[in-house]
N, C-alpha and C positions, 0 to 999 in steps of 0.2 A: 636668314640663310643658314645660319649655325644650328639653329630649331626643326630646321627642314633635313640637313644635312642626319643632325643625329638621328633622329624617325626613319629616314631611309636605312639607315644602317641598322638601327633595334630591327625593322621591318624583315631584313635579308638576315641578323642570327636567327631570328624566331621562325621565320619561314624555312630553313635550310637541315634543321629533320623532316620539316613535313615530305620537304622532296626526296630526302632520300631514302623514306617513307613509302614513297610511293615507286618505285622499283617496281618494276622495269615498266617506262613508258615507249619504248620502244622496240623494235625484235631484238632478240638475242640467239648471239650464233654458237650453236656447238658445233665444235670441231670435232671429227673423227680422224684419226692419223693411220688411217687406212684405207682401202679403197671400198666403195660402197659393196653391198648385198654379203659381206661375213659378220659372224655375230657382234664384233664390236659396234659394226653400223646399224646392225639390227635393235638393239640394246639403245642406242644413242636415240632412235628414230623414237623407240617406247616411251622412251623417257621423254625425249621433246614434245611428242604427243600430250602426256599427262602433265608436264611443266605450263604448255600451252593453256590445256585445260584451267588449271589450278592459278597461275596467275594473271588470265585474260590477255597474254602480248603472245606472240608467238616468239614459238623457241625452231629456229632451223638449222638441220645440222649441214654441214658445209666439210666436205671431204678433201683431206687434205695428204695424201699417202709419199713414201717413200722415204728412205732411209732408216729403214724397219722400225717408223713412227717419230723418227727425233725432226722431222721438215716441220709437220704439223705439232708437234712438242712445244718446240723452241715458238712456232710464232704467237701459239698463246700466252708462254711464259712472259715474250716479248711485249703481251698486249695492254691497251690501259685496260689498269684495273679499278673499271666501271661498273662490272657485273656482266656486262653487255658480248664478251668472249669468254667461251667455255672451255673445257674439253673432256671428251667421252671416250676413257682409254683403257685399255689393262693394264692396270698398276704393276699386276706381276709379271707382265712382260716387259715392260718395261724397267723396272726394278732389275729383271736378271738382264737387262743391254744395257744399262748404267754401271752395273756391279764387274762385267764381263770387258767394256771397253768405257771406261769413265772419261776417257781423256776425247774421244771420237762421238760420244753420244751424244755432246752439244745443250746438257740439260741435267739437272742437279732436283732428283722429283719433292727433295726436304726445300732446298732452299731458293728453288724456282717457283715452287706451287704450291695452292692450296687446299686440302680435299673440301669437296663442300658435301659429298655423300660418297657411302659403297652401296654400289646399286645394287650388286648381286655377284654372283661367284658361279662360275664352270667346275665342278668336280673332274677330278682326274679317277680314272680307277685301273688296276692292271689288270690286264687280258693273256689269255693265251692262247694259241693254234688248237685247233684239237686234236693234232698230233703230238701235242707236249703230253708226255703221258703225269698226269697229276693235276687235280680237279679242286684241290685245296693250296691255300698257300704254304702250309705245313708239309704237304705233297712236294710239291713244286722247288720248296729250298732243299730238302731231302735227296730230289733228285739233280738239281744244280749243282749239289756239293760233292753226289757221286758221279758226275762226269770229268771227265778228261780234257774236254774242251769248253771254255767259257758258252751260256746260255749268249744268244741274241737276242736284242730289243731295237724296234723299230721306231723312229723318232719323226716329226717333219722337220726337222732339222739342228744342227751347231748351234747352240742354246736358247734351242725353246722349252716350253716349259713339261712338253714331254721328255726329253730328253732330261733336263734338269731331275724330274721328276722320278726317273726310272733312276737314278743317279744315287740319290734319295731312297729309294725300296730298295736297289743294293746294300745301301749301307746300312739300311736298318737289318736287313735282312743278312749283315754277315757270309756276302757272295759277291761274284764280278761278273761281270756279263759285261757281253762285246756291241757296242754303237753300228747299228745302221743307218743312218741317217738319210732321209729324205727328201724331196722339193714343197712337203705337204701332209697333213695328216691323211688325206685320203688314200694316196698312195702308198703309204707307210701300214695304213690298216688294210688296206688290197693284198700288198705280201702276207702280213700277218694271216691274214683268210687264207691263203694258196699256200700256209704253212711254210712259207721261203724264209721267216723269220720264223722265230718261235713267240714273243712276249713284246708290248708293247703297256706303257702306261699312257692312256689314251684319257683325251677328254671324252666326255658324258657324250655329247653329240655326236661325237664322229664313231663311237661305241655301239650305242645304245641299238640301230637298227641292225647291226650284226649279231650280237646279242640276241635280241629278240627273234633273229632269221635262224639260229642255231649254228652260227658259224665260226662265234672267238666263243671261251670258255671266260665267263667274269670271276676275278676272284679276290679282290676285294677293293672298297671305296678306299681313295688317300682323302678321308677325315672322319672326323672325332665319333659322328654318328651315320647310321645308313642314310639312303632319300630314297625318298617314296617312289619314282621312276623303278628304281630296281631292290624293291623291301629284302630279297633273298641273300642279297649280298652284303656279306658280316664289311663291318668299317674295321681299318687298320686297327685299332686298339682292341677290337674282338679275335684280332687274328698273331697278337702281340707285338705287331710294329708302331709303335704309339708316334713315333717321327714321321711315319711314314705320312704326312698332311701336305699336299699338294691339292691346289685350285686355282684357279686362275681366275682374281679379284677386280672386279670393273667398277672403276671408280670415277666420279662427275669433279672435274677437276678447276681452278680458276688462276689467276696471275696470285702472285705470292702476297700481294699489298692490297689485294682488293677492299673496296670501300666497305666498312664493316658493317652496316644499314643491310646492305645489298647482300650478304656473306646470308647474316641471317632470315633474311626474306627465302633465299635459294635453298638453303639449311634445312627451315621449316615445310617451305613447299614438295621438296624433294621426298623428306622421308613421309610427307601423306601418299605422294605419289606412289613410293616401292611398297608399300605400308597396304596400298588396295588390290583388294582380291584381284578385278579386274586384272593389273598390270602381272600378278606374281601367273594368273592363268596365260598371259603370254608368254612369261620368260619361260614357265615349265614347258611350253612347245614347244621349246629349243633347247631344252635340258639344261637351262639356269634358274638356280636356287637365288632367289628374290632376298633383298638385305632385309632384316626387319633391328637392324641396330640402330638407336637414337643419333642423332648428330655428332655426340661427345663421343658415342662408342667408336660412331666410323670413324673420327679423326686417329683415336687410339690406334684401330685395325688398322688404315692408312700406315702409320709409320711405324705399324710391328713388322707387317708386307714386306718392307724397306729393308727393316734391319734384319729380319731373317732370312729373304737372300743376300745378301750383300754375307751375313755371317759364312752362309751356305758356300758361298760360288767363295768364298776367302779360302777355306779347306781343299776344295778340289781344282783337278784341273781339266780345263777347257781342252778337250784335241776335238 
């Protein structure tokens, strides 16, 4: 019986990598903490797609919205971590609703979770009416500093990441301009077009077809180099606001303790997935730049995300 006893037990150590080896045998849910058909779901769905692909179980994303993402936050933070719950979020939007209301957000993104990749990044770029008379940014702060009355900028709202953003190009840029804030990017870039704003630092998407219609005037990318959607437009560091680096980072997120078998199963799968032309030619559809950082980099990026708003929104104030 003692012979028998110990063999079962050698039996279930030796056996018990293989199983967690074999990750995932069953479906695994990504969360999205928004409501379906905007780009966070969009993104989520890509990804589950090539997850699927890549390690044969299906990945489904499961919508989970309100409380400008902290419902859906907290219940993955809260899940076992099996592998088997996910979550598909923007890290810098959430970053700046932790940083802005810490005590109401319900979710701590360092010591709740875990990144398991950055899938890809929205570029921010500022725009202007074409009745701003100045077509450069050099133009543009030139003429901010000779008015009388603060420039306006148009946000979708009380700390999103346009707003932060444009918050951000002020300061590098040595000027103040006045918040309009909105229900929505689209309506925020609707006044910008009909010139009732003057400037907005807009995401890529919400941009890019105005831009190309001739309606906002682009003048320059918030990061380090240009992107190829729009090659004409110099990045912040060509135009010498080297701070000026706003994007809005989407990251595949897990419970904080999750089984570390399964971390690295998800890890490796992931970055082949953003890593394939295929996937990077869907994000460029919707004007997201595709992660091509190895596992170790994304975790790095993850918690630079973090601490760079969090430093950001500690300086300024929220109205």
């Amino acid at each position: 019986m003692i012979k028998t006893l110990r063999t079962i037990c050698l039996a279930v150590l030796v056996a018990t990598p293989a199983l967690a080896a074999d990750f995932p045998q069953k479906p695994v849910r990504i969360v999205v903490p928004y409501n379906a058909g905007g780009a966070v779901d969009y993104v989520g769905r890509v990804t589950a797609a090539g997850l699927s692909k890549a390690l044969g179980e299906n990945f489904v994303v499961e919508n989970r919205a309100g409380a400008a993402g902290s419902i859906g936050i907290q219940h993955v933070a809260s899940a076992k971590p099996d592998g088997y719950t996910l979550l598909m979020t923007s890290v810098t939007s959430n970053a700046i609703t932790s940083a802005i209301k810490p005590d109401s957000a319900g979710y701590d993104l360092k010591n709740d979770l875990t990144p398991v990749g950055i899938v890809g990044l929205v570029p921010l770029l500022l725009v202007a009416a074409n009745n701003v008379p100045a077509n450069t940014v050099e133009e543009l702060i030139a003429y901010a500093k000779s008015q009388d009355l603060k420039m306006t900028y148009a946000s979708s709202g009380v700390g999103s990441t346009e707003h932060l953003g444009a918050i951000v190009f002020a300061e590098a840029a040595g000027i103040e301009l006045e918040h309009i804030p909105y229900t929505g990017g689209a309506p925020a870039m609707a006044d910008v077009v009909a010139g009732r704003v003057q400037l907005m630092v807009a995401t890529l998407p919400t941009a890019l077809p105005q831009i190309e219609a001739g309606m906002v005037k682009a003048l320059a990318i918030a990061l380090p180099d240009r992107v190829a959607s729009l090659p004409e437009v110099p990045s912040a560091p060509e135009v010498g606001l080297d701070s000026f680096n706003v994007a809005s980072v989407y990251g595949l997120l897990a419970p904080r303790d999750i089984d570390a078998a399964a971390l690295e199963t998800l890890k490796t799968a992931l970055h082949g997935v953003v890593t394939d032309a295929a996937f990077a030619t869907q994000m460029s559809e919707r004007g997201i730049v595709p992660s091509t950082e190895t596992p170790d980099e994304a975790a790095a990026a993850y918690a630079n995300e973090i601490d760079v708003w969090s430093a950001r929104i500690a300086k300024i104030e929220i109205e």
